[in-house]
C-alpha positions in Angstrom: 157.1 60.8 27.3 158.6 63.6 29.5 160.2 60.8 31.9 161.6 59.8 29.0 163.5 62.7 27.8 164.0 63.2 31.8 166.1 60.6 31.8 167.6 61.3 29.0 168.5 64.4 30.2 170.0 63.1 33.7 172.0 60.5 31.5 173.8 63.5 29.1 174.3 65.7 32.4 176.1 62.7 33.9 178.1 61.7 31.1 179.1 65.7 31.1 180.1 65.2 34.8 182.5 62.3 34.4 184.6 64.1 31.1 184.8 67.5 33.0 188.1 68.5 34.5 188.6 67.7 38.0 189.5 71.3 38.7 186.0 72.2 37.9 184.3 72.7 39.0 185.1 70.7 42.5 188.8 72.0 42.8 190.8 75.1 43.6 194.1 75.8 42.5 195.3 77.1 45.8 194.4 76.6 49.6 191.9 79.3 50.8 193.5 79.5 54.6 196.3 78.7 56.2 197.5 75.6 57.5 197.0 74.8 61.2 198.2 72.7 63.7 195.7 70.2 63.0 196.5 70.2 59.4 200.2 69.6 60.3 198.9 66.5 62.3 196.5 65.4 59.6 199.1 65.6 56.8 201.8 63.9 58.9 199.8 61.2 59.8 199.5 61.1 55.6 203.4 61.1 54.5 203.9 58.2 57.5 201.4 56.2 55.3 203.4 57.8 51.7 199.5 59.6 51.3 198.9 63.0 50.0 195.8 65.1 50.9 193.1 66.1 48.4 193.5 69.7 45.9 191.7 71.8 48.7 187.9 72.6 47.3 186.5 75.0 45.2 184.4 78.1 46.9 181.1 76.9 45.7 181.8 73.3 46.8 182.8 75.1 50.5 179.9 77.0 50.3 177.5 74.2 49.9 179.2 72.1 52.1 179.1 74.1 55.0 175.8 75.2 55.3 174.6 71.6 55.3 177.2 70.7 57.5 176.1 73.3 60.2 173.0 74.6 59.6 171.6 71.3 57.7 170.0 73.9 54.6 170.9 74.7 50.9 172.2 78.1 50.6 170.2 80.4 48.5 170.6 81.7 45.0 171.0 85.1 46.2 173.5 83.4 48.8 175.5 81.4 46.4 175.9 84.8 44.0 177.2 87.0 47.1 179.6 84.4 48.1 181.1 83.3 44.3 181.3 86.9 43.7 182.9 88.3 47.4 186.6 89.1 46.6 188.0 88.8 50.5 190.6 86.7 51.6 188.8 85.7 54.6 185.0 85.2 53.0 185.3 81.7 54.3 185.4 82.1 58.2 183.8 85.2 57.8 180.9 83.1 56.5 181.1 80.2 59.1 180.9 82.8 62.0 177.8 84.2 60.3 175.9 80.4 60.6 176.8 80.4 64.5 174.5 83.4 64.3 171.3 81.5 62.3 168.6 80.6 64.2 168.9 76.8 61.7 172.4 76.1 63.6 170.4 75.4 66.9 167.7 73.5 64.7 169.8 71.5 62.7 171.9 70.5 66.1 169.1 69.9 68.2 167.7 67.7 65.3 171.6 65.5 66.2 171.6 65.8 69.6 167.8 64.0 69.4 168.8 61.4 67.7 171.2 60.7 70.2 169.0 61.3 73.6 165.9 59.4 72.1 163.8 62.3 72.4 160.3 60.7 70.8 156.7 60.3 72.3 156.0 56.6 71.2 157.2 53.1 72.1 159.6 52.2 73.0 160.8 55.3 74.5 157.4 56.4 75.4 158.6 60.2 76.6 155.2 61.6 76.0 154.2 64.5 73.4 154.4 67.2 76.5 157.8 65.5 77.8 159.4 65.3 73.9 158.3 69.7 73.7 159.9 70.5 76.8 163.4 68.1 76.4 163.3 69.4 72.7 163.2 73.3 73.7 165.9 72.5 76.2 168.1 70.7 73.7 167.4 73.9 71.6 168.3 76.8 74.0 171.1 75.2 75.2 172.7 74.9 72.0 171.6 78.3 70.5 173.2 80.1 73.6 176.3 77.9 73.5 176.0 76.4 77.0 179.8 74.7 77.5 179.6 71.0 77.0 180.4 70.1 80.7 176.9 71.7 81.6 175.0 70.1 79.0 175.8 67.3 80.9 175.6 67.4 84.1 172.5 69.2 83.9 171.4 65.9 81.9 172.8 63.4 84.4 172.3 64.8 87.5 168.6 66.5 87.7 165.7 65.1 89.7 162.3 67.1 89.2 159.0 66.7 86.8 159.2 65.3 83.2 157.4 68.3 82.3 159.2 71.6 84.6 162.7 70.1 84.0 163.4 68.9 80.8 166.7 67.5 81.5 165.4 64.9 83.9 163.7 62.7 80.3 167.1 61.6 80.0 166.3 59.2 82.3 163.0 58.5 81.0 164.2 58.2 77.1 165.4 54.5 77.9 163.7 51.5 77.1 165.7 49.9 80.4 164.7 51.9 82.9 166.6 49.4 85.3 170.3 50.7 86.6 171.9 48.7 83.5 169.9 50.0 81.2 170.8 53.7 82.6 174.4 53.0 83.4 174.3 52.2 79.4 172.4 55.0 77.9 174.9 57.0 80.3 178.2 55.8 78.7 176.8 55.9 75.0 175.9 59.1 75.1 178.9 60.9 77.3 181.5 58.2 77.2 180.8 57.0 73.5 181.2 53.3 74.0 178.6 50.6 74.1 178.5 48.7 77.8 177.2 45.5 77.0 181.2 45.1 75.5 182.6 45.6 78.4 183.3 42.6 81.0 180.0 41.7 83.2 181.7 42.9 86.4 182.7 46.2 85.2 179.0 46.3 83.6 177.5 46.0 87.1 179.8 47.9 88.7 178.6 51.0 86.4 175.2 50.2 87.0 175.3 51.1 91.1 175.8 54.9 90.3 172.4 54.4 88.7 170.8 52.5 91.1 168.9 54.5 93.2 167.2 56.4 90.4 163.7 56.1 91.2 160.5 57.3 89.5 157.1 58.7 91.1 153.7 59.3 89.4 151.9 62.5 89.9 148.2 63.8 89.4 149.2 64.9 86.5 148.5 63.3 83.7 151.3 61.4 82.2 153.5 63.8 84.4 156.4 61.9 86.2 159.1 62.6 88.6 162.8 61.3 88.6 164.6 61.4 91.6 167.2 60.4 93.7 165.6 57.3 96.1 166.4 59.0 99.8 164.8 56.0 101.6 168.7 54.7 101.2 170.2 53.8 104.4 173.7 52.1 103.8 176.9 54.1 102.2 177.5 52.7 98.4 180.5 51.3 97.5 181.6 51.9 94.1 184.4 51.3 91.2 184.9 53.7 88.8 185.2 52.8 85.0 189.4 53.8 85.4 189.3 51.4 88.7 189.3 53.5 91.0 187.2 52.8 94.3 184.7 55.0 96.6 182.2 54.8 99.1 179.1 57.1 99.0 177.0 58.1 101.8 173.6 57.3 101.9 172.6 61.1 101.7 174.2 61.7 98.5 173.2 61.4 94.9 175.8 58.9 93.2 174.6 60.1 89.9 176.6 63.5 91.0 179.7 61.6 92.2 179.4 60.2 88.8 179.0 62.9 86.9 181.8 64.1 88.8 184.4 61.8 88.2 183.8 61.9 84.5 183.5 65.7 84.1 187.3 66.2 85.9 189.8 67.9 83.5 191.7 64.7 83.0 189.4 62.2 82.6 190.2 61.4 79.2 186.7 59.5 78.4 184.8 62.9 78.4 186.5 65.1 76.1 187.7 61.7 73.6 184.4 60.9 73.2 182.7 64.3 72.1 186.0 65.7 70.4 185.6 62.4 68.1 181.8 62.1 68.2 182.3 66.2 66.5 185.1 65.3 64.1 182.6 62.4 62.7 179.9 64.8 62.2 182.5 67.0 59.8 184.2 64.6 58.3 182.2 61.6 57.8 183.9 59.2 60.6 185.5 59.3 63.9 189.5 59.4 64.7 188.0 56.1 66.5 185.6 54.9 64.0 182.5 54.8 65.1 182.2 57.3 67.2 180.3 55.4 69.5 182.3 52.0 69.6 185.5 53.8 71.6 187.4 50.7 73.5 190.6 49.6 73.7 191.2 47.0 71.1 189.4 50.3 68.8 192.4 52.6 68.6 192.1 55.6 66.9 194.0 56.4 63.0 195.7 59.4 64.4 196.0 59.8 68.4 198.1 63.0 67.9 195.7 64.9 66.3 192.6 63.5 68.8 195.0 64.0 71.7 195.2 67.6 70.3 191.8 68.4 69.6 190.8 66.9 72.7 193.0 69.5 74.9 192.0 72.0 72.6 188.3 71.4 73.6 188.9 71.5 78.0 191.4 74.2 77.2 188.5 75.7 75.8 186.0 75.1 79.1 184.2 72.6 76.8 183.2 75.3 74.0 182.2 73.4 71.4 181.7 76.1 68.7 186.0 76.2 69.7 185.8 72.9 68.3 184.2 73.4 65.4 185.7 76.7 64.4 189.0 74.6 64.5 187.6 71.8 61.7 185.6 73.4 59.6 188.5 76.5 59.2 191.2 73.8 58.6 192.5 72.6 55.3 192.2 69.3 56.5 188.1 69.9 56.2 188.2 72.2 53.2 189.8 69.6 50.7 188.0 68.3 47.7 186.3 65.2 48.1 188.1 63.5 45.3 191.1 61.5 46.7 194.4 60.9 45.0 194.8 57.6 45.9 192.5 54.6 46.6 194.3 53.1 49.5 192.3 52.4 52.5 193.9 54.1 54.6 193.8 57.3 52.4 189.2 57.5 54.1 190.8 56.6 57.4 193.2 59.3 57.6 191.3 61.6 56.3 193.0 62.3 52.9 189.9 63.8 51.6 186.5 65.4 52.4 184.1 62.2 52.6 180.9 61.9 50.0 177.7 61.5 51.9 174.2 61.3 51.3 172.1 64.2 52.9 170.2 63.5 55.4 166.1 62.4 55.2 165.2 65.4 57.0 167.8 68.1 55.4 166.7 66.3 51.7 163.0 67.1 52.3 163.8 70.9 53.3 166.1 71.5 50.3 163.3 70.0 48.2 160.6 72.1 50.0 163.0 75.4 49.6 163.1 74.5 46.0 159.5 73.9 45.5 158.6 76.8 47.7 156.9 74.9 51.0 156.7 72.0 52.9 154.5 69.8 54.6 152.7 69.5 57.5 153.1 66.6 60.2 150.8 65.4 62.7 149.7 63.0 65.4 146.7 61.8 67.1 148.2 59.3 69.3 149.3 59.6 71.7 147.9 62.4 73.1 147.9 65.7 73.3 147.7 66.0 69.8 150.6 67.1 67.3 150.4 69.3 64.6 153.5 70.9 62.8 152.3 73.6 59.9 153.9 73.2 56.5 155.9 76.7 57.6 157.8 74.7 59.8 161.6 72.9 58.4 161.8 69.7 58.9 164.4 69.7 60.4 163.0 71.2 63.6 160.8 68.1 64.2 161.1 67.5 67.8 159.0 64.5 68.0 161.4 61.4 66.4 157.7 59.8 66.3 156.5 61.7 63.5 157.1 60.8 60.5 156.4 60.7 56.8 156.4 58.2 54.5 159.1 60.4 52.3 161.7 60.3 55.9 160.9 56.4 56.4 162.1 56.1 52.7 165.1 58.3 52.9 166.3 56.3 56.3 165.2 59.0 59.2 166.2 57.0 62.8 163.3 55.4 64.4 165.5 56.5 68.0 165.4 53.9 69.7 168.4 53.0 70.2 170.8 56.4 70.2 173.8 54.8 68.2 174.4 57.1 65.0 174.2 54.1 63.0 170.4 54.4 63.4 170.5 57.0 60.4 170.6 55.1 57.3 172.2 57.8 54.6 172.2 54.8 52.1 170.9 55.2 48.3 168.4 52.5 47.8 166.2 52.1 44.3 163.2 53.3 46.1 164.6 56.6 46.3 165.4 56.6 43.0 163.0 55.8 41.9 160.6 58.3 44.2 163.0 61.1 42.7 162.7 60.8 39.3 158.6 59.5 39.4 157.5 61.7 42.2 154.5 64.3 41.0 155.4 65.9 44.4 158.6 66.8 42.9 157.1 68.1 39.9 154.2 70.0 41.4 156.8 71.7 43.2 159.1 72.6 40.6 155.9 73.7 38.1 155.1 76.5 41.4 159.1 77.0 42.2 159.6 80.4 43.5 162.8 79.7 43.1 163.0 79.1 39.3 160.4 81.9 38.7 163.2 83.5 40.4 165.8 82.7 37.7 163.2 83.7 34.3 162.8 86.8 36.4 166.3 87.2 36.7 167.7 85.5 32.9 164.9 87.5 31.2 164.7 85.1 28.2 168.4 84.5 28.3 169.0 80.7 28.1 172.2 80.5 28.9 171.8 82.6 32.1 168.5 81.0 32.9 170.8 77.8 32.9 173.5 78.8 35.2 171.0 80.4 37.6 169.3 77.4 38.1 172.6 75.7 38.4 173.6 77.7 41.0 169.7 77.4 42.9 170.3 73.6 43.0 173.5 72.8 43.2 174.9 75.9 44.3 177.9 76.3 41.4 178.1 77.4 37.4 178.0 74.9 34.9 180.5 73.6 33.3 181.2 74.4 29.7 180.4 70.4 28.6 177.1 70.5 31.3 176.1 74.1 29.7 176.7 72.6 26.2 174.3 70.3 27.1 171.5 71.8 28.4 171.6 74.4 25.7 171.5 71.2 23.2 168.0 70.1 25.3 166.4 73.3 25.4 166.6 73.8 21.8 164.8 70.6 21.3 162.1 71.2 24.1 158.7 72.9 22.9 158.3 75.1 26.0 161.2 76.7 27.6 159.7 76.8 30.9 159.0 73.1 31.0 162.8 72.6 30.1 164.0 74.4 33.0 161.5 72.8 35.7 163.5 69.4 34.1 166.9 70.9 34.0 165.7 71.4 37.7 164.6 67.8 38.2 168.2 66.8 36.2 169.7 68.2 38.8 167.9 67.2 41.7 168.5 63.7 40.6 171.9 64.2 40.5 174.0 62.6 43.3 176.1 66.0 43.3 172.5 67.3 44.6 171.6 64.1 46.9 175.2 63.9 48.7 177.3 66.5 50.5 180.4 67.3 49.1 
């Protein structure tokens, strides 16, 4: 019977949704910042095409937005109240330099970056529990202390040591092709963002001779391994560049270095393109060059200006890439409303208007844990040593891609095997749905909630307040006057009115407002 008049609920909450204004509660009346140069090539790049740009967003919707778009967590009620009610003309960038400074910034980047370098114990990567820790922590302090992008790299592409006392060197070992191929393409999908096996067989092999004198050694340890450079090599390399230019390497030098050096020079235009767009995806749902890693040159990108711009912006910069963020997620361009105003095609391509997308498996289960007041724990026995990851933990500082839950398989977590972004599967499927609205996980946690025992405390018996509090918990904005109308109308029907707010709780959580960012 209570799924019953759960649904029902969800079903009156929508219809409120879809005859609410516009304006509220996703919409402001006026940008909150100035317009930049990037705006100015984003909106010209629009009136070419005879587009305009999305209302800018509201503060709550910005709010929301941007702590799961860096810091992958929901803000809290206490949060959301500070910000709604902070009166400053720059609360906005005041706020996103305050989530550089949270330790979830690093977690919720590492949690990226290991999607893309495979980082997982299990076939068909087969890193190892120790190797994953170590290449996980590495991941982790580099991003926390904001180590410039052209380091992260070359300390990725160019070390030689033990799997276990330098971490960098599993980036060679995180590869189901081993073999100079197989390195050359992990190499240019991850730095160069573009898939090998489309490029023409010679320039394939060609690639693959920087890579061929990676070699690997066993140890006493166990499962310990060393990657090296092979120095049993007696004849000079001769090599082609990707841009067609030619060298020859003698046989005392590490071509992985001469590599790494080639593509890490100022005007190389493959290193900067491909993590300027690979960044710009991550903010606003797709690449200039869409997808991020499918750059070629029958791929052109929607607006060249503006990734020609962010891309100086970034080496101008020494390859900081909190620059490059501090430059999207303080632009108008990023802080429009995600409702267009116009359904042409080009409108998503462009950029028109902040992109509606699922959360992801890992950030869904933490914002459901943070509601419900803990998480779970994760573990695994094989392969050894054995893993074990308290219930205090987030999710999403999982380091191991190999550990799982059935709840992440559901919600599409990538298996990493394969390090293309299109591993993540952010799709809504029925199983979800249905896991949502069926789950007695979900409503074991909501019938303990700290935070809703947080909003009675707070609305002391006031139903209206108690309403817009636990608006603003899960979805992190007031209700509008139709929604509060509403759930007014179902708390005077319900018996007990602490069972009606755990379901105005689960309303919202099934609401895609709740499931998708913003």
């Amino acid at each position: 019977m209570r799924r019953l008049l759960l649904a029902t609920l969800i079903a009156l909450l929508t219809a409120t949704v879809i005859e609410a204004s516009a304006l509220e509660p996703l919409e402001a009346d006026q940008p909150a910042v100035p317009a930049t140069r990037l705006d100015e090539l984003v909106l010209a790049a629009l009136q070419a095409q005879g587009l305009q740009p999305a209302a800018p967003c509201s503060d709550a919707v910005f709010l929301r937005r941007v702590y799961l778009d860096m810091i992958g967590t929901l803000p809290t009620l206490r949060e959301v109240q500070g910000f709604l009610a902070d009166q400053r003309a720059d609360k906005r960038a005041a706020l996103i330099e305050n989530l550089f400074q949270r330790e979830e910034f690093a977690d919720y980047w590492s949690l990226k970056w290991c999607d893309l370098l495979r980082v997982k114990s299990e076939f068909p990567i087969n890193l190892w529990p120790n190797a994953v820790q170590a290449y996980h922590r590495w991941v982790r302090d580099a991003l926390d202390q904001n180590m410039p992008y052209d380091q992260f790299a070359r300390a990725l592409l160019t070390s030689s040591g033990s799997n276990f006392r330098v971490p960098t060197v599993n980036f060679y070992r995180a590869v189901q092709d081993r073999k100079p191929p197989g390195l050359a393409a992990a190499v240019t999908l991850t730095f160069m963002g573009t898939r090998l096996d489309r490029w023409p067989p010679d320039q394939q092999a060609q690639l693959a001779v920087f890579f061929s004198r990676v070699a690997y050694k066993k140890t006493g340890e166990w499962k310990e391994e060393i990657v090296y450079c092979d120095p049993t090599a007696a004849e000079p390399l001769a090599v082609t560049f990707p841009d067609g230019t030619t060298a020859r390497i003698p046989p005392d030098q590490d071509p992985r270095v001469v590599f790494t050096d080639w593509l890490l020079a100022p005007n190389n235009q493959w290193f900067a393109r491909a993590i300027t767009n690979r960044v710009w995806s991550w903010f606003l749902g797709r690449g200039i060059i869409h997808e991020p890693d499918d750059i070629r040159s029958d791929n052109p990108p929607s607006n060249p200006e503006l990734l020609a711009y962010l891309q100086k912006e970034l080496v101008n910069s020494h390859y900081d890439l909190r620059h490059l963020y501090r430059l999207i997620l303080n632009s108008r361009t990023y802080q429009q409303s995600c409702v267009p105003r116009s359904q042409d095609q080009q409108a998503e391509a462009l950029f028109a208007y902040y992109p509606v997308r699922r959360l992801d498996a890992e950030v869904l289960f933490d914002a459901l844990a943070y509601l419900g007041g803990y998480g779970t724990e994760y573990s695994s026995i094989i392969p050894e040593p054995y893993t074990y990851v308290p219930r205090s933990r987030r999710t999403i500082t999982l380091a191991d891609g190999s550990i799982s839950s059935r709840f992440l398989e559901v919600f599409g977590r990538p298996a990493r095997d394969t390090g293309l972004e299109s591993e993540r599967n952010n799709q809504i499927t029925d199983a979800q749905k249905l896991f949502l609205l069926n789950s007695t996980d979900v409503q074991r946690r909501l019938e303990v909630s700290p935070v809703l025992r947080a909003v009675v405390a707070q609305a002391r018996k006031d139903v209206n307040k108690a309403i817009i509090l636990t608006y603003a918990a899960v979805l992190s904005r007031h209700p509008t006057d139709s929604e509060l109308t509403a759930a007014q109308s179902y708390f005077t029907q319900a018996n007990n009115p602490g069972t009606a707010l755990q379901d105005l709780a689960w309303a919202l959580i099934n609401s895609k407002e709740f499931l998708y960012r913003h």
